[in-house]
ZADO-1210 file (C-alpha; in nm, 4 decimals, padded with zeros to 6 digits):
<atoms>
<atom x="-06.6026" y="04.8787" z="-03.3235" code="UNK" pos="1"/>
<atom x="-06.6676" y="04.5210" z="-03.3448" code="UNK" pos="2"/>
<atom x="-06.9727" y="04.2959" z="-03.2894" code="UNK" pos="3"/>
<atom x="-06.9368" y="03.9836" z="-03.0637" code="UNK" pos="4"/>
<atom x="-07.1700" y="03.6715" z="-03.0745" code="UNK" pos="5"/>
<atom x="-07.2824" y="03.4609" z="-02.8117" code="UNK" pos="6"/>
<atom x="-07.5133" y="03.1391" z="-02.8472" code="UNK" pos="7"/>
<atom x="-07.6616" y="02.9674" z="-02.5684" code="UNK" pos="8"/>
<atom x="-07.7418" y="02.6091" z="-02.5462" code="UNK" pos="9"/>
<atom x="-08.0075" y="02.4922" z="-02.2957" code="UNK" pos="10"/>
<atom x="-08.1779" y="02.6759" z="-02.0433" code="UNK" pos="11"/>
<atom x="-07.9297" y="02.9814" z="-01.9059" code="UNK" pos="12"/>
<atom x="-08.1469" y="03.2434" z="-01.7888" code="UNK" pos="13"/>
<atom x="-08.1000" y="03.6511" z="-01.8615" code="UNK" pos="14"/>
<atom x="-07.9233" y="03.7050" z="-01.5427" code="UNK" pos="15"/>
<atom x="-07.6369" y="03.4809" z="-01.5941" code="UNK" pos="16"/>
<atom x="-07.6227" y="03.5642" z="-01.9617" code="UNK" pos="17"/>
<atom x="-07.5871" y="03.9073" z="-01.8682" code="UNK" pos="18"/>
<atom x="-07.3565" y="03.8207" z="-01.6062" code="UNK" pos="19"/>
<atom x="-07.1130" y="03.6581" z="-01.8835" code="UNK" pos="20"/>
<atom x="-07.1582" y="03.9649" z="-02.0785" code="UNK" pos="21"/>
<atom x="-07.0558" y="04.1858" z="-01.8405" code="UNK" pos="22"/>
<atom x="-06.7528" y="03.9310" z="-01.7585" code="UNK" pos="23"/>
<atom x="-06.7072" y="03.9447" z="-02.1185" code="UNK" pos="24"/>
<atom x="-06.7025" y="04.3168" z="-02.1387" code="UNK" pos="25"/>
<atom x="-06.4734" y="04.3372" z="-01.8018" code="UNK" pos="26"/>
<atom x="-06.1770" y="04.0941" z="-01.9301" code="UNK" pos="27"/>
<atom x="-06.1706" y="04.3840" z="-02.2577" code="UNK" pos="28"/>
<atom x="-06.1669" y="04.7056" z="-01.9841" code="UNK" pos="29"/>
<atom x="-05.8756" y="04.5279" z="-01.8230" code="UNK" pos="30"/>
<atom x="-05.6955" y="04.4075" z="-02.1357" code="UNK" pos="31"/>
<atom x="-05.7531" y="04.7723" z="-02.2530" code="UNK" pos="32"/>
<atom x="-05.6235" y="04.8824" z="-01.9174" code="UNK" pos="33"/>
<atom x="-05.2496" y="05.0737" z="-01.9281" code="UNK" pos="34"/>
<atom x="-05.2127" y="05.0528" z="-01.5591" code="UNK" pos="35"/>
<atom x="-05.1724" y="04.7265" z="-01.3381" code="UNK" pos="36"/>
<atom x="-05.3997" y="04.8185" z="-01.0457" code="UNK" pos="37"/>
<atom x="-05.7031" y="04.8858" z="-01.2845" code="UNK" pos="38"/>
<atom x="-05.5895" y="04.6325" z="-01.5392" code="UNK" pos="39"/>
<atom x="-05.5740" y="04.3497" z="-01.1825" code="UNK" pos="40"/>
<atom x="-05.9122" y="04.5202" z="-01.0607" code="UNK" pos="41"/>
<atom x="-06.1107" y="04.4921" z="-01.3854" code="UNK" pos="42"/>
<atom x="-06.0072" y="04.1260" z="-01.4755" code="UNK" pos="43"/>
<atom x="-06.0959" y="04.0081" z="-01.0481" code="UNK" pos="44"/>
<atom x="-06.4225" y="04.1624" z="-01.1293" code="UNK" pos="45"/>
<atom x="-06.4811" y="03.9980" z="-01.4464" code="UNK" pos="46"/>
<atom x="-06.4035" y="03.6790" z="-01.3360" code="UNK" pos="47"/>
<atom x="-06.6151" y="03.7152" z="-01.0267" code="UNK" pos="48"/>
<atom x="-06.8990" y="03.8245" z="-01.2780" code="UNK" pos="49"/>
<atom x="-06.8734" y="03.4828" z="-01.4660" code="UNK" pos="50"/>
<atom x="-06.8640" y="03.3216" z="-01.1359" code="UNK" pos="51"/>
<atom x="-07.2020" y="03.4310" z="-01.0416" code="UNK" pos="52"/>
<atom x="-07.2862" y="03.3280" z="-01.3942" code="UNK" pos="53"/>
<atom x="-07.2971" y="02.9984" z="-01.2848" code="UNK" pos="54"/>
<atom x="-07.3703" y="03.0317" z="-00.9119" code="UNK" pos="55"/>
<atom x="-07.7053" y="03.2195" z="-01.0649" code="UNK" pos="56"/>
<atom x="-07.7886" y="02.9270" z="-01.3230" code="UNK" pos="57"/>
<atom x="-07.7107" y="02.6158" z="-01.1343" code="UNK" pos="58"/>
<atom x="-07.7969" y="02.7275" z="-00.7768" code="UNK" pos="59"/>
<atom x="-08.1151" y="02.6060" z="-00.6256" code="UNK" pos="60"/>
<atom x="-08.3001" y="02.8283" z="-00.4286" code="UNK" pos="61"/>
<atom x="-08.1968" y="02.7339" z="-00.0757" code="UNK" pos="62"/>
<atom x="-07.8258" y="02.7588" z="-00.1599" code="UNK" pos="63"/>
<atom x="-07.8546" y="03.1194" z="-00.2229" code="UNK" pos="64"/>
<atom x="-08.0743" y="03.2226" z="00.0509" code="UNK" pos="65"/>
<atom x="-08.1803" y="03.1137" z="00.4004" code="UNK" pos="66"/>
<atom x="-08.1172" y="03.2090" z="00.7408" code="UNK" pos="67"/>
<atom x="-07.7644" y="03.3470" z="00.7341" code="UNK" pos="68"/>
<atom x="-07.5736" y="03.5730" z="01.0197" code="UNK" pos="69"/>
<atom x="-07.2861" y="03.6451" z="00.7593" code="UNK" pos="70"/>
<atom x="-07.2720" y="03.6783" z="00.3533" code="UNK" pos="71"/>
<atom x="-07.1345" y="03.4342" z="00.1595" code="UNK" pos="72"/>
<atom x="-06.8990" y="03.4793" z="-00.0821" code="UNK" pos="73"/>
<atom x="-07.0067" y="03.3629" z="-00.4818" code="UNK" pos="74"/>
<atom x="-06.6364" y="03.2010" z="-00.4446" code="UNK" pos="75"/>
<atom x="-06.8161" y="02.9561" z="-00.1883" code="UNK" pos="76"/>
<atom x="-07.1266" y="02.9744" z="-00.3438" code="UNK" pos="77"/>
<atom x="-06.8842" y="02.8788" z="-00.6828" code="UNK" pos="78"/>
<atom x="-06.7752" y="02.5695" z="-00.4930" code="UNK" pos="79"/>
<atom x="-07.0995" y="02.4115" z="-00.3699" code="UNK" pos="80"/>
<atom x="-07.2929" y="02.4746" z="-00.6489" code="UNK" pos="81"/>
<atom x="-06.9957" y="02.3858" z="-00.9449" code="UNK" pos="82"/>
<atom x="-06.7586" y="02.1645" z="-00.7256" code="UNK" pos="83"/>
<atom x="-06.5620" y="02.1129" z="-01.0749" code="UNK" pos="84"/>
<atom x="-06.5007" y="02.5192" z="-01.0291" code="UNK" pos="85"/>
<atom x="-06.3464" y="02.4899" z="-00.6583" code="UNK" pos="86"/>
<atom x="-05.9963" y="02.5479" z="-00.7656" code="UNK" pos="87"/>
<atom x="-06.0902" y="02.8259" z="-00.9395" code="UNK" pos="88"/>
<atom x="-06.3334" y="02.9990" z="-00.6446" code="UNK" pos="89"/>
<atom x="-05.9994" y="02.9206" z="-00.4335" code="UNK" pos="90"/>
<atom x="-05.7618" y="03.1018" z="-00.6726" code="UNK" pos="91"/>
<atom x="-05.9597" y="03.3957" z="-00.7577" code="UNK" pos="92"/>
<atom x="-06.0885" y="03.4411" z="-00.3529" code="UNK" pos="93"/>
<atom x="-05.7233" y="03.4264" z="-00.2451" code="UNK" pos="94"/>
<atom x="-05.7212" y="03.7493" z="-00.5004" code="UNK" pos="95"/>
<atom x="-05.9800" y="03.9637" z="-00.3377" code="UNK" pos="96"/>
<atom x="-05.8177" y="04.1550" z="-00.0970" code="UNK" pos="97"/>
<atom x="-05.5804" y="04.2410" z="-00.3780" code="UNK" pos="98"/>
<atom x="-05.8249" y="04.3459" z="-00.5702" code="UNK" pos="99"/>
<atom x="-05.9681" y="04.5745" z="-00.3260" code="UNK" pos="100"/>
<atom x="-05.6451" y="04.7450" z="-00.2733" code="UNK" pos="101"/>
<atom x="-05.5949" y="04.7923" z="-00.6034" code="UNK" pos="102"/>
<atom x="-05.9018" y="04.9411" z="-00.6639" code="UNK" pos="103"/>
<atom x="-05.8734" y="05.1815" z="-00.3749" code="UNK" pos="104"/>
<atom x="-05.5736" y="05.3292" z="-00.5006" code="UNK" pos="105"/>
<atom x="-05.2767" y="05.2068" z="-00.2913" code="UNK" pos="106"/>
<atom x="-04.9761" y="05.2196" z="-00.4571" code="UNK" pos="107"/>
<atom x="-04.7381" y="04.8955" z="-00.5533" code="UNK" pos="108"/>
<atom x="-05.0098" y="04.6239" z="-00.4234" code="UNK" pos="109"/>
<atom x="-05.0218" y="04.4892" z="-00.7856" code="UNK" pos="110"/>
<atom x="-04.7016" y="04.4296" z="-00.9997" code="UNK" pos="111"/>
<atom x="-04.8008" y="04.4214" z="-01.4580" code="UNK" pos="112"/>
<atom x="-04.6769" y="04.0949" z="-01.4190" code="UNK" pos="113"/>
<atom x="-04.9490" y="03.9659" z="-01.1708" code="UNK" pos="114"/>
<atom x="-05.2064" y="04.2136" z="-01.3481" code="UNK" pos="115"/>
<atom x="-05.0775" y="04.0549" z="-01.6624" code="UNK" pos="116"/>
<atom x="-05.1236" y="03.6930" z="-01.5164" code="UNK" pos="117"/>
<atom x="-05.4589" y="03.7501" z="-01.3728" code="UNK" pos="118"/>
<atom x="-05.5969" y="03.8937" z="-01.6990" code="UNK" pos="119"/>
<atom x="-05.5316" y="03.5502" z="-01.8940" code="UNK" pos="120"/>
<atom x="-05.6706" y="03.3160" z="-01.5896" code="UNK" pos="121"/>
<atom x="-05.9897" y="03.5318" z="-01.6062" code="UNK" pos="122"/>
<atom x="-05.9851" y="03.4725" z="-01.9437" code="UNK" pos="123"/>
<atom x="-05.9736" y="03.1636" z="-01.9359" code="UNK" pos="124"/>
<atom x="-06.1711" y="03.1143" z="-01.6186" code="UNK" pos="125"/>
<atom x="-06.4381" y="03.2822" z="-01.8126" code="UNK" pos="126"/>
<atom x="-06.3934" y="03.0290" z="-02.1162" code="UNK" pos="127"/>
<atom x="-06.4632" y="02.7330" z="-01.8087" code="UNK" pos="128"/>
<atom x="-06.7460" y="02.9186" z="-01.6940" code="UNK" pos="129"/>
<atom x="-06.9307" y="02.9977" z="-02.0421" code="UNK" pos="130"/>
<atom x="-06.7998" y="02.6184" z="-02.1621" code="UNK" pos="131"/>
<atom x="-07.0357" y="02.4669" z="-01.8014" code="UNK" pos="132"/>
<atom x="-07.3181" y="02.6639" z="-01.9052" code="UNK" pos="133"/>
<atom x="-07.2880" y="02.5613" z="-02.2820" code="UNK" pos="134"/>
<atom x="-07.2011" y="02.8996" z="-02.4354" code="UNK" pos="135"/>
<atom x="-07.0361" y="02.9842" z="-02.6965" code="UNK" pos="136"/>
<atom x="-06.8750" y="03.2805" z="-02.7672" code="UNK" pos="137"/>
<atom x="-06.6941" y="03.4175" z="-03.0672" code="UNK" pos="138"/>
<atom x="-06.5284" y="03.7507" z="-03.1531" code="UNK" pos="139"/>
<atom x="-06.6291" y="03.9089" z="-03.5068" code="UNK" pos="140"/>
<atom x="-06.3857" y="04.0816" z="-03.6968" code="UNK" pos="141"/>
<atom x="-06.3989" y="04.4957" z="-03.6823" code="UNK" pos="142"/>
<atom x="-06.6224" y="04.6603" z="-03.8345" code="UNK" pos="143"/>
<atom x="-06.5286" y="04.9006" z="-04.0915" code="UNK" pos="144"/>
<atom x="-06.6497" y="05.1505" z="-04.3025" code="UNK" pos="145"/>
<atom x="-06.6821" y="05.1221" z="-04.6581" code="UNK" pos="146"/>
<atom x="-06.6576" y="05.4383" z="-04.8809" code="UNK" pos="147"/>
<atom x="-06.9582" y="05.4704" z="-05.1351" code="UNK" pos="148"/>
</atoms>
């Protein structure tokens, strides 16, 4: 087991830090993953967890609701709200419909290489988001026990 630390600068509110912890929490499911579909799936979601991170902290109210005939995606949300993000909403919404193959189970959608490739850009998409929102976050070594 091992204990991770995050500090927050400023103002981020409980729902995006929890946001970056799950985020945090899905980029280890997928690196733990042995299979590319789940591996892909996992590190989509975490990334779009660290997205709404930061659509949740810097949004104002009318950006996230209002008259609407149609939901919009956090990846356009990501864009209006962060416009230094937009490349990133692009890349990671040209991903969904992957994603949602591979999490329904259809066989060959997702290769280990692009599984493999889509872990370390939500790792270090997640690094972006948490550096906007001044967080820091830093691994601790295992913990181990100690005989008496």
């Amino acid at each position: 087991m091992s204990v991770a630390s995050m500090t927050v600068r400023g103002g981020l509110g409980p729902d995006s830090a929890g946001l970056l912890g799950l985020a945090r929490r899905g980029v280890a499911e997928a690196a733990m993953a042995s299979d590319a579909a789940p591996r892909y799936a996992a590190a989509h979601l975490a990334a779009l967890r660290a997205a709404a991170a930061v659509v949740a902290a810097k949004a104002r109210p009318d950006q996230r609701t209002g008259p609407r005939r149609r939901p919009i995606s956090v990846w356009v949300l990501l864009g209006r709200v962060a416009p230094e993000m937009s490349e990133w909403a692009a890349f990671f919404a040209a991903g969904a419909r992957k994603r949602a193959a591979a999490e329904a189970g259809l066989a060959g959608q997702v290769s280990a290489r692009e599984a493999d490739d889509l872990l370390r850009d939500a790792e270090e998409f997640l690094q972006v988001a948490e550096s906007i929102l001044q967080v820091t976050h830093q691994e601790a070594l295992p913990l181990t026990r100690t005989g008496a």
